[in-house]
C-alpha positions in Angstrom: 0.0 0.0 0.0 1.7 2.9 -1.0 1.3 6.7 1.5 -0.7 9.0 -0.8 -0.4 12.6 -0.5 -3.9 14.4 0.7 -3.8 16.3 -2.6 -7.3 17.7 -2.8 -6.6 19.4 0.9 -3.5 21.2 -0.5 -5.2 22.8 -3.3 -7.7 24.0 -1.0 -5.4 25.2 1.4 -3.5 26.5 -1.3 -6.7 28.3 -3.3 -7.8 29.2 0.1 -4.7 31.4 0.6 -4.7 32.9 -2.3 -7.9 34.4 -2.5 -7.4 35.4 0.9 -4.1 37.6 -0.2 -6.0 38.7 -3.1 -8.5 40.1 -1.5 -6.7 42.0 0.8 -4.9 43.4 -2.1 -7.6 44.2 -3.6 -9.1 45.5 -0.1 -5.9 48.0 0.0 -6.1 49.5 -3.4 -9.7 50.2 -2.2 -9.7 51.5 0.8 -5.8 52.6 1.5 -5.2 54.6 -2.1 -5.5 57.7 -0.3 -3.8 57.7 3.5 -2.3 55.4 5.8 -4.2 53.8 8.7 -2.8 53.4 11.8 -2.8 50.0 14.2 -2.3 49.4 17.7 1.5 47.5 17.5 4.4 47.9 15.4 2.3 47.2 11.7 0.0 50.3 10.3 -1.8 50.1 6.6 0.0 52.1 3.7 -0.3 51.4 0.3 2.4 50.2 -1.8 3.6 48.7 -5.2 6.6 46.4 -5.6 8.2 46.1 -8.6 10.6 44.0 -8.1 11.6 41.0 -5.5 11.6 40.5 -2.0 12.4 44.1 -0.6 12.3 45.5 -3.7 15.3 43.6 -5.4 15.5 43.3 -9.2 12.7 46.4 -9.9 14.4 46.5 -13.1 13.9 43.3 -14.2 10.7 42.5 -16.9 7.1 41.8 -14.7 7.4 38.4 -17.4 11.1 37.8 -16.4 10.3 37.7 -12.4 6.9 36.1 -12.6 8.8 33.1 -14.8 11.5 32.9 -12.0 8.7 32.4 -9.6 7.0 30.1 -11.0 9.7 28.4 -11.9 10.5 28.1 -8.2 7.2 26.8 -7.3 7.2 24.5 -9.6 10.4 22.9 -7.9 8.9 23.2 -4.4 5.8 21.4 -5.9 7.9 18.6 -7.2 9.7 18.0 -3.9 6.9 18.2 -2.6 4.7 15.2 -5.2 8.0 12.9 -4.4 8.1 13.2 -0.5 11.0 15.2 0.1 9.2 17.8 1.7 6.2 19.0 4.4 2.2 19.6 3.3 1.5 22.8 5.7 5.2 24.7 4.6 4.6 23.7 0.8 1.6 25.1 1.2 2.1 28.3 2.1 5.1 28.9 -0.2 3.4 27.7 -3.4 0.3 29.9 -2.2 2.5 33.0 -1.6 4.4 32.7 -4.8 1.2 32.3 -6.9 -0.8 35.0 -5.3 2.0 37.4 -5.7 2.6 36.6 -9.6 -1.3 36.4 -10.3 -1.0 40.1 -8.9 2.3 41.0 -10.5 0.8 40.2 -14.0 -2.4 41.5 -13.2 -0.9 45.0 -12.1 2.6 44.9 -13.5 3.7 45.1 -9.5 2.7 43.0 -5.9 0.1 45.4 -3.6 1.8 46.0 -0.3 0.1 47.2 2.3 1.0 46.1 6.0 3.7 48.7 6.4 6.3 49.0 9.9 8.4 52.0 9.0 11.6 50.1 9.7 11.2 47.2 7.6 10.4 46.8 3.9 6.1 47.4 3.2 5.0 43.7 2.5 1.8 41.7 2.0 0.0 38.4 3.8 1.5 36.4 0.7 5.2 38.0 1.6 4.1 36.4 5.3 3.1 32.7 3.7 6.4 32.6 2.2 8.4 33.4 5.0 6.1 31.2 7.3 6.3 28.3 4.8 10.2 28.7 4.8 10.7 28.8 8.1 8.1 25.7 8.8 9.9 24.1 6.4 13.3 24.8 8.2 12.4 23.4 11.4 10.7 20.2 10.2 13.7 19.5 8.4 15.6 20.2 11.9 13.4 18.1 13.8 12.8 15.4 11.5 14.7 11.8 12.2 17.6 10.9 10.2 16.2 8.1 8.6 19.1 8.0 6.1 20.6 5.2 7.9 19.2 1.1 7.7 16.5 0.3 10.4 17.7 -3.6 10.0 20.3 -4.9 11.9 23.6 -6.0 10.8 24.0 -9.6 10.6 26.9 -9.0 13.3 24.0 -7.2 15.8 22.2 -10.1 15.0 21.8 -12.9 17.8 20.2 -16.1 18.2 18.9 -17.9 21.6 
């Protein structure tokens, strides 16, 4: 019997999470086009387009040529993930984050950022699925037994009564 992956509940999880970082994109542009809103804590609402990468990287690269590197990128994750080599929940959230933002940078020609702390680069819920599903991914792969060794013993550990 072979361990199938639950492949319907990561699409949905995966669907899920992008409509939800769509809509608040499209929320932002909406309501945030004309002033910042401030939040109790460290995060306030301010509009903002990202041309390029994470923090801005690469804003002079072609919308076609970044969107093809990030797919590109999920497409890899998506494959480790099909053969095993890597976790549901953190695949999850990277492949969602990568697809929201591209679905947005083709749409507009640049991501919608809106959650905004003054110190650190403006980013988006999808900027937060990627970083979660990276860092998920990190310490499962910390945690995780080594199972790279031969559960069976050697003939020598071997006894007989």
């Amino acid at each position: 019997m072979t361990n199938r992956r639950p492949v319907t509940a990561f699409i949905a999880a995966a669907v899920s999470l992008v409509v939800i970082d769509l809509s608040t994109k499209w929320w932002a542009v909406g309501a945030l086009s004309d002033r910042r809103r401030a939040l109790p804590g460290p995060v306030d609402l301010q509009l903002g387009y990202n041309s390029g990468t994470a923090f801005g990287l690469f804003s002079n690269l072609p919308t076609g040529i970044i969107s093809i590197a990030t797919l590109a990128f999920v497409t890899v994750i998506m494959n480790m993930w099909r053969t095993h080599r890597a976790p549901t929940v953190p695949v999850a959230l990277i492949v969602a984050g990568g697809v929201a933002n591209v679905v947005d940078r083709l749409e507009a020609g640049s991501v919608v950022d809106m959650l905004h702390t003054g110190w650190w680069p403006t980013f988006n819920l999808a900027d937060i699925y990627i970083t979660t599903g990276v860092a998920l991914w990190i310490i499962t792969t910390i945690r995780a037994p080594d199972n790279t060794h031969n559960d069976a013993a050697s003939p020598a550990e071997t006894t007989t009564t």
